[in-house]
mmCIF entry with sequence, helices, sheets and N, C-alpha, C, O atoms, coordinates in Angstrom:
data_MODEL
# 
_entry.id   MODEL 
# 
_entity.id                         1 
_entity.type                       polymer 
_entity.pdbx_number_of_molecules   1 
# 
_entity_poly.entity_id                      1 
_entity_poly.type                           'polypeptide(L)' 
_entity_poly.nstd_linkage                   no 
_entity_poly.nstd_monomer                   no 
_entity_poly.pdbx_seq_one_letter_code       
;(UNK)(UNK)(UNK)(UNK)(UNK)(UNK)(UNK)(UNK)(UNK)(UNK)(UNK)(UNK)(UNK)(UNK)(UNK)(UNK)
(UNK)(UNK)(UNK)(UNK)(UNK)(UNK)(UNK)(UNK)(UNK)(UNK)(UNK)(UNK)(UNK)(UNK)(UNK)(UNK)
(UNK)(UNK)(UNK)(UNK)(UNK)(UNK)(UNK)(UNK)(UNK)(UNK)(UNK)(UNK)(UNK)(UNK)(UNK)
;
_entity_poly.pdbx_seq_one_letter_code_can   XXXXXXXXXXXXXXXXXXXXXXXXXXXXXXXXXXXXXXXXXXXXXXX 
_entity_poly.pdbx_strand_id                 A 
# 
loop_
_entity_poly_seq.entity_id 
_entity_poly_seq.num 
_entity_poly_seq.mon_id 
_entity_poly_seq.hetero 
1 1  UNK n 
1 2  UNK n 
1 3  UNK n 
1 4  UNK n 
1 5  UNK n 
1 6  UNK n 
1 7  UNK n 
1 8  UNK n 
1 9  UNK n 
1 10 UNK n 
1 11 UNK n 
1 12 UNK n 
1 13 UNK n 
1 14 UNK n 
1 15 UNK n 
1 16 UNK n 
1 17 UNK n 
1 18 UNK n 
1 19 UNK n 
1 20 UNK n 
1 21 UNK n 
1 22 UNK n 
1 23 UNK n 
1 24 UNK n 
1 25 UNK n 
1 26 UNK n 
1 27 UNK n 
1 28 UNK n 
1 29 UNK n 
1 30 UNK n 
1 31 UNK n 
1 32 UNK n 
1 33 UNK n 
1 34 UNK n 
1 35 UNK n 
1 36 UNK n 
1 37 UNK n 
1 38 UNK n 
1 39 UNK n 
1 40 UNK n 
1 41 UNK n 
1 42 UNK n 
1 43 UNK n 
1 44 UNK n 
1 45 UNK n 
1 46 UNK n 
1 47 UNK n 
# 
_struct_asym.id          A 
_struct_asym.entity_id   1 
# 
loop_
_struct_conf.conf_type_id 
_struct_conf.id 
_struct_conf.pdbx_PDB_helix_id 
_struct_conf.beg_label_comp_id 
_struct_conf.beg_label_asym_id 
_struct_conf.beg_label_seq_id 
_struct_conf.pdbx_beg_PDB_ins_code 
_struct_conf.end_label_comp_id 
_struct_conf.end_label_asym_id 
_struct_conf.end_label_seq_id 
_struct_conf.pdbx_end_PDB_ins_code 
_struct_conf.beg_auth_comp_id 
_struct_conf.beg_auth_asym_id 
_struct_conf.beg_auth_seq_id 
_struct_conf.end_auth_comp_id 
_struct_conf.end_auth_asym_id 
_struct_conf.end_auth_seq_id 
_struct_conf.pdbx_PDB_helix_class 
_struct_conf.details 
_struct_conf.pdbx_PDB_helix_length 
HELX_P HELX_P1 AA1 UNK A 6  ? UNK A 15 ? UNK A 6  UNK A 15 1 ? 10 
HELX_P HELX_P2 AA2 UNK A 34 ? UNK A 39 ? UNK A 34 UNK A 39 1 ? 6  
# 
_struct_conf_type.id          HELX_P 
_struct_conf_type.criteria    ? 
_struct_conf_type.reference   ? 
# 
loop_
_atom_site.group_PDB 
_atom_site.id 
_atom_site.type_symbol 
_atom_site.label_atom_id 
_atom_site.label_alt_id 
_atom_site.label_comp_id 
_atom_site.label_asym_id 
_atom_site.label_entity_id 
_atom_site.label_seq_id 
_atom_site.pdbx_PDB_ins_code 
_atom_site.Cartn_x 
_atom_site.Cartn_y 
_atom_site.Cartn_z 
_atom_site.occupancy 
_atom_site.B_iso_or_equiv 
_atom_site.pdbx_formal_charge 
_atom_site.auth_seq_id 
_atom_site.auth_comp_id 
_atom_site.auth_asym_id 
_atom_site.auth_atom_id 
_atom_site.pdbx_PDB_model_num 
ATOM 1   N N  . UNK A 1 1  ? -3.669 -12.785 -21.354 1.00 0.00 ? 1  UNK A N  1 
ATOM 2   C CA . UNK A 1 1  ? -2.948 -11.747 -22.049 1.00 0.00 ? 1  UNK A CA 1 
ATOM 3   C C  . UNK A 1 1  ? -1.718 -11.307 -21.259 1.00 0.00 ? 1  UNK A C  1 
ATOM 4   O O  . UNK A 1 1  ? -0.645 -11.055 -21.807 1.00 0.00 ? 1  UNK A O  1 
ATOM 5   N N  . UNK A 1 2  ? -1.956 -11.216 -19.774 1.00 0.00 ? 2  UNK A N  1 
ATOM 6   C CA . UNK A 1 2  ? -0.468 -10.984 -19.062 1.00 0.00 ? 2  UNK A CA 1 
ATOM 7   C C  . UNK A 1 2  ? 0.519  -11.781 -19.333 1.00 0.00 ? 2  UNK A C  1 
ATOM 8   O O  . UNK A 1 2  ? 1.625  -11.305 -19.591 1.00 0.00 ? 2  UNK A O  1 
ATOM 9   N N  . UNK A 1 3  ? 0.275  -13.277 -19.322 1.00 0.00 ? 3  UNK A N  1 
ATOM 10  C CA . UNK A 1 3  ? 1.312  -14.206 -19.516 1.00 0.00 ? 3  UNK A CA 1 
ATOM 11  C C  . UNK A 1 3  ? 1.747  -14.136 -20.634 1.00 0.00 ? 3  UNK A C  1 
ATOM 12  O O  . UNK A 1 3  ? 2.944  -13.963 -20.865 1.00 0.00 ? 3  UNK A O  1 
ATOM 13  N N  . UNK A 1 4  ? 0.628  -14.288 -21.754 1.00 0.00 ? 4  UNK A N  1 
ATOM 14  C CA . UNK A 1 4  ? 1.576  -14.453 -23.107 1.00 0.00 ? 4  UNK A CA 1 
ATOM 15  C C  . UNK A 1 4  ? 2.331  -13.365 -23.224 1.00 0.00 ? 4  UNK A C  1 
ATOM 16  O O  . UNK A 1 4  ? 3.342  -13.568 -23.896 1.00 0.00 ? 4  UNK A O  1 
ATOM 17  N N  . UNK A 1 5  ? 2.187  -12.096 -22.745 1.00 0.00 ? 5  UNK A N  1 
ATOM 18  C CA . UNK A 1 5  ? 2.880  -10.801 -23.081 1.00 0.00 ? 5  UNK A CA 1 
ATOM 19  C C  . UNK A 1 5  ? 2.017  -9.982  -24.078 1.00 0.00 ? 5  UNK A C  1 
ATOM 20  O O  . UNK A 1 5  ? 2.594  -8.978  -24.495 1.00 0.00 ? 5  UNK A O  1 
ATOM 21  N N  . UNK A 1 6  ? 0.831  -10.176 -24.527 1.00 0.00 ? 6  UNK A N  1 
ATOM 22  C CA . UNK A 1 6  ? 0.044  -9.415  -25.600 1.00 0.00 ? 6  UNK A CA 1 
ATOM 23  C C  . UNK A 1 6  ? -0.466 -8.201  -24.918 1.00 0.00 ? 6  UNK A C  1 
ATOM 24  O O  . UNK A 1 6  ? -0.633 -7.235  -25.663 1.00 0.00 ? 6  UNK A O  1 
ATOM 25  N N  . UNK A 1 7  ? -0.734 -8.049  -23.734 1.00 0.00 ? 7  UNK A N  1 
ATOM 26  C CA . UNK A 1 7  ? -1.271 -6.934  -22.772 1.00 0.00 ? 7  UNK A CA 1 
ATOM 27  C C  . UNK A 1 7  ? 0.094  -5.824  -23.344 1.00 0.00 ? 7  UNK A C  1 
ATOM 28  O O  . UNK A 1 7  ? -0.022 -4.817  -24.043 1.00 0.00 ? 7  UNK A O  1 
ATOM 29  N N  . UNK A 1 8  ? 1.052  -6.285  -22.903 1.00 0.00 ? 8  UNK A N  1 
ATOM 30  C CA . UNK A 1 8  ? 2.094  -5.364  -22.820 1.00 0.00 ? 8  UNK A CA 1 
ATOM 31  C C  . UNK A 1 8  ? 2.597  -4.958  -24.682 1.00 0.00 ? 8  UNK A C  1 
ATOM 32  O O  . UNK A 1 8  ? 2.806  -3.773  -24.941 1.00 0.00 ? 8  UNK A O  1 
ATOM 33  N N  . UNK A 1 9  ? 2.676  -5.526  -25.292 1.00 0.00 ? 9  UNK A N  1 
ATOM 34  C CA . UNK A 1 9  ? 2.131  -5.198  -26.812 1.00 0.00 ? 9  UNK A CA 1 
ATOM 35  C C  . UNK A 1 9  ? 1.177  -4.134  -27.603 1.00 0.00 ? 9  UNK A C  1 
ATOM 36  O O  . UNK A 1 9  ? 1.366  -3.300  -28.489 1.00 0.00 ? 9  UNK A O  1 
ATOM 37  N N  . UNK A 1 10 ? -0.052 -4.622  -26.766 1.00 0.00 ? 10 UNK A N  1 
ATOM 38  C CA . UNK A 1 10 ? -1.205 -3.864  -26.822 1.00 0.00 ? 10 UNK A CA 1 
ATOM 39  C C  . UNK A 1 10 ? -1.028 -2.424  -26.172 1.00 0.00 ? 10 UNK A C  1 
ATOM 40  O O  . UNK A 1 10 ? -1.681 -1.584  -26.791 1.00 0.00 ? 10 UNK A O  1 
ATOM 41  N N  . UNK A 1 11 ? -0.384 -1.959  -25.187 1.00 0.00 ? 11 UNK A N  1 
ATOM 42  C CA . UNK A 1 11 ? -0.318 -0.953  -24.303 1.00 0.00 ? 11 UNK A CA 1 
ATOM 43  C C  . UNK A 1 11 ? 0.955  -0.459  -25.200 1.00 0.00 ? 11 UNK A C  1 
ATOM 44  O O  . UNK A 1 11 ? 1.012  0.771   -25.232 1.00 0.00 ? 11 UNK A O  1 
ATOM 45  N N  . UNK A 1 12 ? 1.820  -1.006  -25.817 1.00 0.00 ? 12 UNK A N  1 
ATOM 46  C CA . UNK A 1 12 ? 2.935  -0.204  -26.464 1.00 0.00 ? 12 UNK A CA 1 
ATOM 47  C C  . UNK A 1 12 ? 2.173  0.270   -27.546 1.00 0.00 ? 12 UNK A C  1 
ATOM 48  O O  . UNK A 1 12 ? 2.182  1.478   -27.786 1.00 0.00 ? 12 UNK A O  1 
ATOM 49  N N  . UNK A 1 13 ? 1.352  -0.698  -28.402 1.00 0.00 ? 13 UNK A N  1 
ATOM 50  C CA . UNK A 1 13 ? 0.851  -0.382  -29.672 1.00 0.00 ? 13 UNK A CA 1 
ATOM 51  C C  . UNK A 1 13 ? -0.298 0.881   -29.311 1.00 0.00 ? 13 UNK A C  1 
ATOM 52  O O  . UNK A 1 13 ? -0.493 1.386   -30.416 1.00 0.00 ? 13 UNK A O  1 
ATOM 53  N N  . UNK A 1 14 ? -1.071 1.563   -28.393 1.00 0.00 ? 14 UNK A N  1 
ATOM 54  C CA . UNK A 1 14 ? -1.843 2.419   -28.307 1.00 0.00 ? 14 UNK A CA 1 
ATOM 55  C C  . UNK A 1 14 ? -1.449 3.327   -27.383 1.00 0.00 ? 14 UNK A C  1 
ATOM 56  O O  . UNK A 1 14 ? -1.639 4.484   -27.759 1.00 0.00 ? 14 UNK A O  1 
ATOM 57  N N  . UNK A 1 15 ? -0.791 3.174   -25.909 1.00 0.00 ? 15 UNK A N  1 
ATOM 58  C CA . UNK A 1 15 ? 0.156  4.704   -25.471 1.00 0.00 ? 15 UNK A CA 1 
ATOM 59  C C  . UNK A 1 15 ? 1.465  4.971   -26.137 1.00 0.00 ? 15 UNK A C  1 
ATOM 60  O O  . UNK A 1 15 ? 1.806  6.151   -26.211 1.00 0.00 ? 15 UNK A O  1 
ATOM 61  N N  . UNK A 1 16 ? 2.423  3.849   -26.742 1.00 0.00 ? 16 UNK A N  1 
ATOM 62  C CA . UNK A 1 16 ? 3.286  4.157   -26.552 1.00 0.00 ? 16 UNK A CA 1 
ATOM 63  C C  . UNK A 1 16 ? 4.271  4.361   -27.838 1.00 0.00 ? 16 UNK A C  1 
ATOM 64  O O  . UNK A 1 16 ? 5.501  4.398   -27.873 1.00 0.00 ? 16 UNK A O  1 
ATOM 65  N N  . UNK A 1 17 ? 3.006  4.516   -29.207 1.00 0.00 ? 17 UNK A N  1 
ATOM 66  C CA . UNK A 1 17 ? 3.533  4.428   -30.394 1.00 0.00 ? 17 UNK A CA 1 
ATOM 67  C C  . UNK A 1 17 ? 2.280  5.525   -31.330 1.00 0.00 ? 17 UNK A C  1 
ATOM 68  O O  . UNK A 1 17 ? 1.118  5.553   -30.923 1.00 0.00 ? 17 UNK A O  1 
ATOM 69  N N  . UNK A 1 18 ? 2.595  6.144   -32.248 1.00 0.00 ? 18 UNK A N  1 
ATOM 70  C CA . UNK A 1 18 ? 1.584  6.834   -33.240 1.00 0.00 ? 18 UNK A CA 1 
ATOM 71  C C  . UNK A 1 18 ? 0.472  5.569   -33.799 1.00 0.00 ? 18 UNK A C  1 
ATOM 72  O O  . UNK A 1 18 ? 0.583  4.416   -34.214 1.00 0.00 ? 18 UNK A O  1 
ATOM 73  N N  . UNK A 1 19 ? -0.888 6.763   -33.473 1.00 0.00 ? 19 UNK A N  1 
ATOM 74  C CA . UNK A 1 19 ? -1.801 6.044   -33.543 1.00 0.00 ? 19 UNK A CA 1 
ATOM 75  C C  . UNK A 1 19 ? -2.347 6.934   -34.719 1.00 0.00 ? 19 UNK A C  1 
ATOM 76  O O  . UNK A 1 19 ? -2.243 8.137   -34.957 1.00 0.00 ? 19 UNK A O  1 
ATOM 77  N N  . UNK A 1 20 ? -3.024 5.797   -35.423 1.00 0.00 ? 20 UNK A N  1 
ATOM 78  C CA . UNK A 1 20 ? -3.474 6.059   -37.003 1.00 0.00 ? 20 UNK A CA 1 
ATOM 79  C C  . UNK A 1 20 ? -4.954 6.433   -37.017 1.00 0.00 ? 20 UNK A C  1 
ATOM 80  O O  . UNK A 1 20 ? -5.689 5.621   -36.455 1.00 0.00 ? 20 UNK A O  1 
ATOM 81  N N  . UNK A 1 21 ? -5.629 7.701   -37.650 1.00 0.00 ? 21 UNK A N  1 
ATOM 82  C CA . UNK A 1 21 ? -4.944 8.571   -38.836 1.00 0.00 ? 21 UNK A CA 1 
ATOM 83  C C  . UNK A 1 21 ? -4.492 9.330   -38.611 1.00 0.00 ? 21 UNK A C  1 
ATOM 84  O O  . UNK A 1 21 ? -3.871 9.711   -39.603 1.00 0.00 ? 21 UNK A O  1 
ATOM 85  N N  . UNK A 1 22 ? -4.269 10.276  -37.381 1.00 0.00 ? 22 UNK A N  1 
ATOM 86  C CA . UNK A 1 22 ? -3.258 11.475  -37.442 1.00 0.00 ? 22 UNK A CA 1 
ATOM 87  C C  . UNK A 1 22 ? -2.044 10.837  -37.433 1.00 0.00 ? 22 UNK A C  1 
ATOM 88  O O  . UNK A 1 22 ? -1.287 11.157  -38.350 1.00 0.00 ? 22 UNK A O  1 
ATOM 89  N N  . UNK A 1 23 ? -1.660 10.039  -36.665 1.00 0.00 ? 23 UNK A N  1 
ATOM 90  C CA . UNK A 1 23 ? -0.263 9.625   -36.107 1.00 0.00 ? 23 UNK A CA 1 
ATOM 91  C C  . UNK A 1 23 ? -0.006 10.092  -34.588 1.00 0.00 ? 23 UNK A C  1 
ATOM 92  O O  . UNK A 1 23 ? 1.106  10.189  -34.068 1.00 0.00 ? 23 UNK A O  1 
ATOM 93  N N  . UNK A 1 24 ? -1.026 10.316  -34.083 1.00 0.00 ? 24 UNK A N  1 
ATOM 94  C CA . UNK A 1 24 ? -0.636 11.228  -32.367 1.00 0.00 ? 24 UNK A CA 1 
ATOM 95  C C  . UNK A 1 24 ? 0.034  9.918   -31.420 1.00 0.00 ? 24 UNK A C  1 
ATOM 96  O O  . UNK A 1 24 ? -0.296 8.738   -31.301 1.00 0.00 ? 24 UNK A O  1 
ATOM 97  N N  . UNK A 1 25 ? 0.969  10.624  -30.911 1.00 0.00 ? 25 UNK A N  1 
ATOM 98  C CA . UNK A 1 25 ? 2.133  9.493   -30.034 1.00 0.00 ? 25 UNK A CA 1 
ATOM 99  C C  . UNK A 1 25 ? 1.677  9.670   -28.750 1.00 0.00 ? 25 UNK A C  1 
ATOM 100 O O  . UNK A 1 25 ? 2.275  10.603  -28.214 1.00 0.00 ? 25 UNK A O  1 
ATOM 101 N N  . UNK A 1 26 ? 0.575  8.968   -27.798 1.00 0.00 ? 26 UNK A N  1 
ATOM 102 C CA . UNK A 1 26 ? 0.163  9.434   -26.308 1.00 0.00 ? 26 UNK A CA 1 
ATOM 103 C C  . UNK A 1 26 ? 1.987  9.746   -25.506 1.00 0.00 ? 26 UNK A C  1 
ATOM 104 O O  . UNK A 1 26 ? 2.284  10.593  -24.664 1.00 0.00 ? 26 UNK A O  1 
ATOM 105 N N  . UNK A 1 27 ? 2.543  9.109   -25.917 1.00 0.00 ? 27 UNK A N  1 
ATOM 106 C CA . UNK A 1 27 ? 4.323  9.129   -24.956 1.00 0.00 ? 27 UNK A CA 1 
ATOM 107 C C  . UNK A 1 27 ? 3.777  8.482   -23.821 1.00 0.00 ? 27 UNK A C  1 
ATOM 108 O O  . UNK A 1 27 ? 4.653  8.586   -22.963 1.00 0.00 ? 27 UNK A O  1 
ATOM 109 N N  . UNK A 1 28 ? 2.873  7.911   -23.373 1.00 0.00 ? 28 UNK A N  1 
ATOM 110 C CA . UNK A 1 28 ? 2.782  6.838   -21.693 1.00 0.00 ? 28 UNK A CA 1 
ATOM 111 C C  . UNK A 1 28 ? 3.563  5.919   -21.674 1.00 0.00 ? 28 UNK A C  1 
ATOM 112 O O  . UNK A 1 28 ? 3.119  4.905   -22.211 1.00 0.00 ? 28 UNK A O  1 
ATOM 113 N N  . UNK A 1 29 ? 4.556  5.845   -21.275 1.00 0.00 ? 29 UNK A N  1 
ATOM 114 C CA . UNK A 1 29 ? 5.279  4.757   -20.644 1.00 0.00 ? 29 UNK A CA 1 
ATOM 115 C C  . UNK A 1 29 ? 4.333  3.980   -19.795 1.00 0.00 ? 29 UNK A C  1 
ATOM 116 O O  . UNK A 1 29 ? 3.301  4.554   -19.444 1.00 0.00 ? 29 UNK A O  1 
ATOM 117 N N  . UNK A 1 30 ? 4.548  2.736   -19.415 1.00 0.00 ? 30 UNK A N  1 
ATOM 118 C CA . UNK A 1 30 ? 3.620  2.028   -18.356 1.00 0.00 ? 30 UNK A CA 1 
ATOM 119 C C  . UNK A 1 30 ? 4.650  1.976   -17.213 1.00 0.00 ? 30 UNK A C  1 
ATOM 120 O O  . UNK A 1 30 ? 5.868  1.826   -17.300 1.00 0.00 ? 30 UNK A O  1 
ATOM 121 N N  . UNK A 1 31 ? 3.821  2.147   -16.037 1.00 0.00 ? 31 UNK A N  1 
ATOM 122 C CA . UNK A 1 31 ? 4.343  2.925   -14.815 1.00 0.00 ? 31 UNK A CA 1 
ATOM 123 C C  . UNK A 1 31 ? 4.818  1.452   -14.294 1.00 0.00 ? 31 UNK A C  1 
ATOM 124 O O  . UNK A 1 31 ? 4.534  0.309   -14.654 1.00 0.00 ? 31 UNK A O  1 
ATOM 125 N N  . UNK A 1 32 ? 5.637  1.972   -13.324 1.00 0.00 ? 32 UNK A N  1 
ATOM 126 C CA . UNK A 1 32 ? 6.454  0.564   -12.814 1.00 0.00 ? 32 UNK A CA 1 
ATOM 127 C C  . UNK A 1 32 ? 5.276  -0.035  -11.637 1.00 0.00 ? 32 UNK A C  1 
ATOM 128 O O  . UNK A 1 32 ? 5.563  -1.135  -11.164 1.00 0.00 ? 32 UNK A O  1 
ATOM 129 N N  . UNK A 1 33 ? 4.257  0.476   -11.247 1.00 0.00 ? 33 UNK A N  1 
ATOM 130 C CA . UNK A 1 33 ? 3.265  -0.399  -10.543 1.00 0.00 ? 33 UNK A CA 1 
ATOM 131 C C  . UNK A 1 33 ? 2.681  -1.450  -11.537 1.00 0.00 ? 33 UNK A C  1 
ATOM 132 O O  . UNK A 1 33 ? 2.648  -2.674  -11.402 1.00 0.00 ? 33 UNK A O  1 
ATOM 133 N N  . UNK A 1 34 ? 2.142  -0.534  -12.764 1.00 0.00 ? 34 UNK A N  1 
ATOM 134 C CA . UNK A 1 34 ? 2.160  -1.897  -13.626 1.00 0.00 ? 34 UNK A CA 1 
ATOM 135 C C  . UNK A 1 34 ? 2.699  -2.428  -14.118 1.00 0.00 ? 34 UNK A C  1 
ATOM 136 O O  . UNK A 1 34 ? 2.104  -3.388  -14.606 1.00 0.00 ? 34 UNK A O  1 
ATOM 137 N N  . UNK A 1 35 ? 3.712  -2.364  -14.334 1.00 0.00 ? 35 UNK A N  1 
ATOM 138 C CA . UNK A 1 35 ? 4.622  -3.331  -14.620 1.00 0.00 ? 35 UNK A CA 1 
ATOM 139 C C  . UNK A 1 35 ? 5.053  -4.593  -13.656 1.00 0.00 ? 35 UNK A C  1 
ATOM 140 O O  . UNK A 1 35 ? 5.682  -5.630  -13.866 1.00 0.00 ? 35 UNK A O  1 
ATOM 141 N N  . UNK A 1 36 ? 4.327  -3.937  -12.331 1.00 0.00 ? 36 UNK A N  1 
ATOM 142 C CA . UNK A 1 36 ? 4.564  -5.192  -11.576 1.00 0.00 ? 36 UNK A CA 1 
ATOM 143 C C  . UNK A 1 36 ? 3.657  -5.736  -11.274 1.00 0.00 ? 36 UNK A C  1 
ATOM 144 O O  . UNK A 1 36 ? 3.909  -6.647  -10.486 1.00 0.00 ? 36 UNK A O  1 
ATOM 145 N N  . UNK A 1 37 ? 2.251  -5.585  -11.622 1.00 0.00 ? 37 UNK A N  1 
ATOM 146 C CA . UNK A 1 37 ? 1.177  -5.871  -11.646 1.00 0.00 ? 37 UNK A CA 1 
ATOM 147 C C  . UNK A 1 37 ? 1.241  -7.361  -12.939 1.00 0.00 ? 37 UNK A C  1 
ATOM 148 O O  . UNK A 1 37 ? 0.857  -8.525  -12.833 1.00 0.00 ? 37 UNK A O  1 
ATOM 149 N N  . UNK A 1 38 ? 1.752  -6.784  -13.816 1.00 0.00 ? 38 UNK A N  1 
ATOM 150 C CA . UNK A 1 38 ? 2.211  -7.838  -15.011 1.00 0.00 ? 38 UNK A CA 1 
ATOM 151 C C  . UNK A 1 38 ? 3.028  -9.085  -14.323 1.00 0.00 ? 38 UNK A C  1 
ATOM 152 O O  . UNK A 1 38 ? 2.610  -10.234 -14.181 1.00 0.00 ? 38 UNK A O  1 
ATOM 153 N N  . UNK A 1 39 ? 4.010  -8.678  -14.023 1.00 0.00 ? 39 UNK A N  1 
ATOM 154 C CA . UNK A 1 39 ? 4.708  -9.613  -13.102 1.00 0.00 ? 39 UNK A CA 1 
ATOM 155 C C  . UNK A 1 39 ? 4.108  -10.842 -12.585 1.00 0.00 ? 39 UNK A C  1 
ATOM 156 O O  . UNK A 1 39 ? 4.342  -11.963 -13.038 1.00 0.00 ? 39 UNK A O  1 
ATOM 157 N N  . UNK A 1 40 ? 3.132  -10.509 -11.379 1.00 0.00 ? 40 UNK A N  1 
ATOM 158 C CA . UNK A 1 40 ? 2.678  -11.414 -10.951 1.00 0.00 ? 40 UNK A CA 1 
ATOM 159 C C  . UNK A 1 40 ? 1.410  -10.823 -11.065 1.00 0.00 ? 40 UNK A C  1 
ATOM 160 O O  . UNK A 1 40 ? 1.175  -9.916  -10.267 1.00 0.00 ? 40 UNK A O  1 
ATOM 161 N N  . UNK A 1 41 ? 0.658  -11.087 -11.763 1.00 0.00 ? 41 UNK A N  1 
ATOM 162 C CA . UNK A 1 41 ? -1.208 -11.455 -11.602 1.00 0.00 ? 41 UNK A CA 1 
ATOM 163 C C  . UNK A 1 41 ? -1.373 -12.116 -10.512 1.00 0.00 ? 41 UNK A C  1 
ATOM 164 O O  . UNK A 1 41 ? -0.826 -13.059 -9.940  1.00 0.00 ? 41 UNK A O  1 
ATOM 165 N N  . UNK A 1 42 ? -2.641 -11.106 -10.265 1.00 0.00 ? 42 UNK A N  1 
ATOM 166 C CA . UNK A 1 42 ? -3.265 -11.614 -9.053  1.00 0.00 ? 42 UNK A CA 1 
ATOM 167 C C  . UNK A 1 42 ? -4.714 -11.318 -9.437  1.00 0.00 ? 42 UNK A C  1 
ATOM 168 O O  . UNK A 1 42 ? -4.935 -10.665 -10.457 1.00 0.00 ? 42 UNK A O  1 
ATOM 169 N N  . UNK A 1 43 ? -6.174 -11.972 -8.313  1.00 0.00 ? 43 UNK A N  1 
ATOM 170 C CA . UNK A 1 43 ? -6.908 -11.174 -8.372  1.00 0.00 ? 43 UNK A CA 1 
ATOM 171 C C  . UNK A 1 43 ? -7.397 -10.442 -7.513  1.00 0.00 ? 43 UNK A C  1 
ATOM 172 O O  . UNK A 1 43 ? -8.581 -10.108 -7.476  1.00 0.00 ? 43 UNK A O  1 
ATOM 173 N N  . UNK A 1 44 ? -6.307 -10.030 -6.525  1.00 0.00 ? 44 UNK A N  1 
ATOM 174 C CA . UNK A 1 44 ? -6.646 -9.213  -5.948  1.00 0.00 ? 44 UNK A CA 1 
ATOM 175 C C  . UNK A 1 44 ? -6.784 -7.498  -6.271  1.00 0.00 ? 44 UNK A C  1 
ATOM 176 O O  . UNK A 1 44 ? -5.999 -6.859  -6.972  1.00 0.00 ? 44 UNK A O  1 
ATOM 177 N N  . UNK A 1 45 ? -7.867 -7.010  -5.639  1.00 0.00 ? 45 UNK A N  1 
ATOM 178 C CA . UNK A 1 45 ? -7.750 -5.210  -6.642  1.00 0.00 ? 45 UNK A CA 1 
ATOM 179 C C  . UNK A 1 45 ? -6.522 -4.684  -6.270  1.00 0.00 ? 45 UNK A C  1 
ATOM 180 O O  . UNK A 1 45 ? -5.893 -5.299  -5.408  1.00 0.00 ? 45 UNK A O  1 
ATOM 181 N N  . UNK A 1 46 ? -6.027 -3.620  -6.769  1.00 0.00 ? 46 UNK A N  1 
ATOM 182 C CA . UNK A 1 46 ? -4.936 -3.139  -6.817  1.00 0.00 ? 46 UNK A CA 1 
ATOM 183 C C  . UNK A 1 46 ? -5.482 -1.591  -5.870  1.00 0.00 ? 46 UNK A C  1 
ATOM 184 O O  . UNK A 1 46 ? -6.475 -0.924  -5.579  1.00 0.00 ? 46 UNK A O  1 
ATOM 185 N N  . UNK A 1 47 ? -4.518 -1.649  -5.759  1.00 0.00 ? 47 UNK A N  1 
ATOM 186 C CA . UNK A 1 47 ? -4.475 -0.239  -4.213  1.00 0.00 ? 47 UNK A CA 1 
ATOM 187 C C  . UNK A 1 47 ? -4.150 0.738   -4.751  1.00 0.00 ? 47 UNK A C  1 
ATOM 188 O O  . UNK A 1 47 ? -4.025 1.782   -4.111  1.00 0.00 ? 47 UNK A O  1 
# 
């Protein structure tokens, strides 16, 4: 899911857009750690 880009899809489609039936907008941007976490996968845990 990181590579194809569907992770980052998925995370727009549920923080970062109105979610159905009210329509409530969380507003989370994804933080630039993850975003670099996306970048390069690893499996190492994250700090």
């Amino acid at each position: 899911m990181m590579k194809s880009g569907e992770f980052a899809k998925l995370y727009t489609k549920w923080f970062e857009s109105p979610i159905v039936p009210k329509g409530v907008n969380l507003a989370l941007p994804m933080s630039p750690e993850l975003k670099a976490i996306l970048q390069a996968p690893s499996d190492k845990p994250a700090l």
